[in-house]
N, C-alpha and C positions, 0 to 999 in steps of 0.2 A: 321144206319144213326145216325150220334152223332149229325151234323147240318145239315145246310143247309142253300140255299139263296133262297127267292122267293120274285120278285121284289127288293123292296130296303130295304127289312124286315130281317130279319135273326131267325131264326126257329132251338132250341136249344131242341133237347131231353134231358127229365128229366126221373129220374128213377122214376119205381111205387111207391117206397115210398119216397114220396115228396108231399110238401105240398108248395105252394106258399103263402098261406094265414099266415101256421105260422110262414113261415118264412119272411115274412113282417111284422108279429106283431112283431118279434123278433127286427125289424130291428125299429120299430116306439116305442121301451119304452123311448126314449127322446127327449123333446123337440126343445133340445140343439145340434141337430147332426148338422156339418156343411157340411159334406162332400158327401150328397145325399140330394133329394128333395123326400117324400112320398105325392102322390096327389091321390086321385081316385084309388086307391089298384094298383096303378103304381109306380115304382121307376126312378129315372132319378139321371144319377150320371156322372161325367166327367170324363173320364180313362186315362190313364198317359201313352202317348206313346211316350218316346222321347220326341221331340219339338213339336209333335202334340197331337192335346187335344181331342179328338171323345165325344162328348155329345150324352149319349144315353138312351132310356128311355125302362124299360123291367117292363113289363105284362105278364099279362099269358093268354096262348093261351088254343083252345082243344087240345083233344088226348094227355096229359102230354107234353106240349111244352110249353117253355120260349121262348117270342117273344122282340127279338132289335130293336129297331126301331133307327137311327140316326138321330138327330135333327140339325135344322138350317142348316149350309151348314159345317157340322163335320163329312160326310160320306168318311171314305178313302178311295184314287181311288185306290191303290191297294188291292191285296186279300190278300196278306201277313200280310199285317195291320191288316186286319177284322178278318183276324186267332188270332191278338195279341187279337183282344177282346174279342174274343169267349173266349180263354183261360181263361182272366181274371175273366170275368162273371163265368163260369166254376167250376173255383178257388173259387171267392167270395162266390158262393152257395154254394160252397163244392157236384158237380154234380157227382162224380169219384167216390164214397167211397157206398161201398153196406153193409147196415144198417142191411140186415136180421139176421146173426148171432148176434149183438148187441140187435137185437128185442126181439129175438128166449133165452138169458140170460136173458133178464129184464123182459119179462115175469115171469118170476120163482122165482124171485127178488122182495122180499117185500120191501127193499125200492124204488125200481128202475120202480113197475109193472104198479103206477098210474102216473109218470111222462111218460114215453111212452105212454099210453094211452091217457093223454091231450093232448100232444105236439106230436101228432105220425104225421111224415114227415117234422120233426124239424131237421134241419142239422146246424154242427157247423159253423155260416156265418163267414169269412174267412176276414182276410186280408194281401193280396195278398204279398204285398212291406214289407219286412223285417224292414229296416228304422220305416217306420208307426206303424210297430207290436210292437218293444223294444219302441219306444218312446211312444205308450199307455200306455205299459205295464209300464217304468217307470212313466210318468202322474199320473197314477191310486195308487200309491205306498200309503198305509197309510193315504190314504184319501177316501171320498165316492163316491160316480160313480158320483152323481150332479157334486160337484164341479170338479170330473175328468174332465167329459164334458166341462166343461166353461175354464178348463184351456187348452183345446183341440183346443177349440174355439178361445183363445184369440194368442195361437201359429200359430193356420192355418191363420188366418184373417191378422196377422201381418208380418208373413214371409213365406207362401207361394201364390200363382196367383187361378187367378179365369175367368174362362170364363163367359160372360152375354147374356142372351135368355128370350129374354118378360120378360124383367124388374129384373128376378132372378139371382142372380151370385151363380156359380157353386165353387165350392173352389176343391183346390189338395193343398195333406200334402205337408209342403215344405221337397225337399230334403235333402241329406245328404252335398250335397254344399251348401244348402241354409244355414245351419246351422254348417259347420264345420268353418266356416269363421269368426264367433260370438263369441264375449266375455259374459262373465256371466254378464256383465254390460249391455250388450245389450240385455238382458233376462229380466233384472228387470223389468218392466214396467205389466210383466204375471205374480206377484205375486208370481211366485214358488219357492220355498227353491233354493238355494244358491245350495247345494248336485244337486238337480235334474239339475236344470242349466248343473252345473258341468255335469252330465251322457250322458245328450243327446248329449253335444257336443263333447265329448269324443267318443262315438259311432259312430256321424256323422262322427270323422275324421278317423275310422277305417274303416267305410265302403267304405267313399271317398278313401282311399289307397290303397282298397283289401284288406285289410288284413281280413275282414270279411264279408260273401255272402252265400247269399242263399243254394247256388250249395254246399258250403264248410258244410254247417250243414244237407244238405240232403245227403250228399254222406257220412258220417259215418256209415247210415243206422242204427242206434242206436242211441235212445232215451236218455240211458247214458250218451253216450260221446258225443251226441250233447247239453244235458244238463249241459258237462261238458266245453266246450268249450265257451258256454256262462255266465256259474257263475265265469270266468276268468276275466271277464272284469266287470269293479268299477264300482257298481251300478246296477248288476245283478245279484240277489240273485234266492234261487228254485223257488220262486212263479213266477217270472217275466220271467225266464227263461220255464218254462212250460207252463207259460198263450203265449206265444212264439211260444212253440212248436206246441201246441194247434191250436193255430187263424194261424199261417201262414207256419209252416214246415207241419202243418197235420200230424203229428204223432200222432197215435189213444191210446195210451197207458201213453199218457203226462200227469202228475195227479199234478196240485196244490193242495196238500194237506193241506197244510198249510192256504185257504182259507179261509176267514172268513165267505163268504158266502157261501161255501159248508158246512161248519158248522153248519149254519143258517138253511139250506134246510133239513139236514139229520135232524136237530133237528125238524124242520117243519113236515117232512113225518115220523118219527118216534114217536113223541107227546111227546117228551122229555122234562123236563121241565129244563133240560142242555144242554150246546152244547157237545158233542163227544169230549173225545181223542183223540188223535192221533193213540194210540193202537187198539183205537176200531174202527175207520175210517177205520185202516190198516186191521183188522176181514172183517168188512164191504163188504171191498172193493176189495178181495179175488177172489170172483164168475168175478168181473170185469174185471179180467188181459185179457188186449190188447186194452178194450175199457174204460179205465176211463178217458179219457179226454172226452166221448160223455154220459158216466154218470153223470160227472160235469156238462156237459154244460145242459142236460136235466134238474139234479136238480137247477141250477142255475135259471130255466124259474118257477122255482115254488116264486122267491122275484124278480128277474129282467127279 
């Protein structure tokens, strides 16, 4: 039983190694998120289905279960629908992907042995929509996570909708319509460079055409040439293209290398009073093959 319905709840097996707790901390290092509400070690977040919006609020239950709850009057009458949220939720925890061989190396692994150990049933939280993943990822380009976030904030608040529930509005990233429509002029008021401008609407209008989708970078089945399909397009370089691969194809082998803050981290766990090479990242990161994008993410929970 992967779910199930009881009453108006929805009852979501988790694997044994999971952790609800950190992956809530995970989810609460800013202040500035716009896109979920954390209250009471509960999450309430609005899911994008179509024209319709399901507001829903997930805790944890006993027995390793993730409990949905739908709020207000956002519950869909079909079952089709409440499969679409399962999925999502699903997706966002990253519930699919079995951590023991990843555990089973990091153990053995002096840099890798005390991040598993803090952070043990720490999964990469996910974001789901393609759209929302390239446009973090370019947000986040050469700036710091703070102002990432506020410029997160100042895009979702201006051009995408929000549902309201006792008082709170709920926000959803705008889409790739919302934004393929938009001139760089119509960007200025979010502060961001001119280049990024430029990127996201460029991406909006490929997505909006097809010409680029989900389906199309997961069915290479290769991490290569899905890495290579999106450093094609202006304004996706390896990091952005892997922090990609990473939060929303889940490919477990996707390694921003080139990160600053995995630099930071190794230099953190290691007591180096340098950051790492590249050469020696690539030494490092050896014992990793298949799992460095969940070694990243582990060492990234030691600064963010």
């Amino acid at each position: 039983m992967l779910w199930e319905e009881q009453g108006k709840q929805i009852m979501i097996k988790t694997p044994s190694n999971f952790s609800f707790k950190h992956n809530l901390e995970y989810l609460s290092r800013s202040t500035n998120e716009c896109l979920f509400h954390i209250h009471e070690n509960k999450v309430r977040k609005a899911i994008p289905l179509g024209e319709f919006t399901p507001l829903v609020e997930i805790s944890e239950g006993d027995n390793q279960v993730l409990v949905v709850e739908f709020l207000g009057n956002t519950r869909p009458a079909y079952k089709s629908a409440r499969e679409q949220v399962v999925t999502y939720v699903m997706d966002w925890f990253d519930l699919k992907t079995d951590l023991k061989p990843f555990y089973e190396l990091a153990k053995k692994d002096s840099v890798l042995q005390q991040a598993v150990k803090n952070f043990n049933g720490l999964r990469i939280m996910g974001i789901p929509d393609l759209f929302e993943a390239i446009a973090w990822g370019v947000l986040g380009q050469q700036i710091n996570l703070t102002y990432a976030y506020t410029l997160k904030r100042r895009l979702v608040e201006t051009f995408g909708r929000s549902i309201e529930l006792e008082g709170h509005q709920y926000w959803l990233f705008p889409t790739p319509n919302d934004i393929a429509k938009l001139t760089v002029e119509d960007l200025a008021d979010l502060k961001m460079t001119v280049k990024k401008c430029e990127y996201l609407i460029d991406v909006a209008k490929l997505i909006q055409m097809g010409f680029l989708t989900k389906e199309m970078l997961i069915e290479t089945n290769d991490v290569k040439e899905a890495e290579k399909m999106l450093t094609k397009i202006r304004g996706i370089g390896p990091w952005t293209a892997n922090y990609v691969l990473m939060r929303c194809l889940r490919y477990p082998s996707a390694f921003p290398i080139d990160d600053v803050g995995l630099h930071n981290a190794i230099k953190h766990v290691t007591g180096s009073e340098q950051k790492p090479l590249k050469e020696e990242i690539l030494q490092l990161a050896q014992p990793w093959n298949g799992w460095e994008a969940y070694a990243t993410f582990y060492l990234w929970r030691f600064l963010y």
